[in-house]
N, C-alpha and C positions, 0 to 999 in steps of 0.2 A: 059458599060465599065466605070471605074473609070478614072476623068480626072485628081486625084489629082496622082503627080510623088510620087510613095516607095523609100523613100531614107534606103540605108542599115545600118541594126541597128543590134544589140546584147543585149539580155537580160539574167538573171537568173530567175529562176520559182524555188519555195518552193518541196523539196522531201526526209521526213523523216532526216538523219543523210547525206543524200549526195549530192552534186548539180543538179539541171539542168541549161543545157546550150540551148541555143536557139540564130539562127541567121536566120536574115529576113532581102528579098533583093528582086530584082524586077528579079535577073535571081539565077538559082541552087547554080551556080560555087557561086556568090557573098553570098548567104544561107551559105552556105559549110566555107566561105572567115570567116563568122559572127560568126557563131557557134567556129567557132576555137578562134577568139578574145575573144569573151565570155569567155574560159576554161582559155585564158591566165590571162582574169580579175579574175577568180577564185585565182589566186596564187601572184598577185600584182597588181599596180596600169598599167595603158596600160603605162601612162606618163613618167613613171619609165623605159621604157624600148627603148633601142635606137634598129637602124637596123645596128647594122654595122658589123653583119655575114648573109651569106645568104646559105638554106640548099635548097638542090631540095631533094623534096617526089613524090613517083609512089604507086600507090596502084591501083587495080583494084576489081571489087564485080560482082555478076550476078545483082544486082538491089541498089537503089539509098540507099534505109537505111543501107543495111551491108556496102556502100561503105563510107557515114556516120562514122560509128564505126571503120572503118578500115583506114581513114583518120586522125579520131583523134588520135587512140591508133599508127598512125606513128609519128604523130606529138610526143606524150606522151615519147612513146621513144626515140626521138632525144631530147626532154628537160632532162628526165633520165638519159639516159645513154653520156650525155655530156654536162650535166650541161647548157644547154640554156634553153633561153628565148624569145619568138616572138610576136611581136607586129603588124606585120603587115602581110597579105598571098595574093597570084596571083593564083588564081586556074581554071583548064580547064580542065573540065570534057566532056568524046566523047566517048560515047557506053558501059557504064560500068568501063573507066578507068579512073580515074585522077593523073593528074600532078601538081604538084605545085611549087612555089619557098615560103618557110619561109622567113623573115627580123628578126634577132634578136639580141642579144649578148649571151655571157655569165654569167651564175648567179652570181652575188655579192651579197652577204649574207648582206650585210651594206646599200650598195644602194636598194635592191631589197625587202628587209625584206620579206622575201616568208610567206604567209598565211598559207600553204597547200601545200600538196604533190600530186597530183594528178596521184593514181594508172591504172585508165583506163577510158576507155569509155564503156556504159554499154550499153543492150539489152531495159534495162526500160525507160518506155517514150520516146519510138525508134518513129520519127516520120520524114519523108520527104512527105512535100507534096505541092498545088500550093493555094492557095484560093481564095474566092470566088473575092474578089480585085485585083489577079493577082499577087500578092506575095506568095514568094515563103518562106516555111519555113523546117528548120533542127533542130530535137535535139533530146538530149537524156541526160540523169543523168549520168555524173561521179563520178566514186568512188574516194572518198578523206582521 
């Protein structure tokens, strides 16, 4: 067993014309939590963006990756089709469902300078799993 503590992180990984997102954390939910900051890093800076709207997401999957893709592309649409932005996520996943609460605002084109539009979350480089350290890792390549 690893004595050193997984503090939870967010990273991008290289793939062709569209991103990967990846979040690593010592439990699922806080994976799940990472990966979504990650996507929000895709479109601005995290710093750029306050919490002073809060959206609750339900999504449920038969297994941890579709629930993955189906987590983000809710998030995706609640930035789309209402002009937010989220910086921070509370997520509890329990037998195939999760629940979340978002923290964000709404997009200001001035303050936010958006990089990218990000159209979905994608099947490629679909990956939930635990490692051999005990972290837990999620992701997948968004289309942008």
């Amino acid at each position: 067993m690893n004595s050193k503590p997984i503090t939870p992180h967010w990273e991008h990984f290289e793939h062709d014309a569209d991103i990967g997102i990846r979040g690593i954390a010592p439990t699922l939910e806080q994976a799940f939590e990472q990966a979504a900051v990650a996507m929000t890093a895709v479109v601005t800076p995290l710093e750029l963006v306050s919490a002073s709207k809060v959206v609750c997401i339900y999504c449920e999957a038969p297994d941890s990756e579709l629930l993955l893709v189906s987590w983000l592309n809710e998030l995706i649409y609640e930035m789309s089709a209402h002009g937010l932005l989220f910086n921070r996520y509370e997520v509890v996943i329990d037998n195939g469902t999760l629940s979340a609460t978002a923290f964000g605002e709404a997009v200001d084109r001035q303050k936010h300078q958006p990089a990218v539009e990000i159209k979905g979350a994608t099947f490629t480089e679909l990956r939930v799993y635990q490692q051999a350290d005990d972290a837990w890792v999620a992701q997948c390549v968004v289309d942008v």
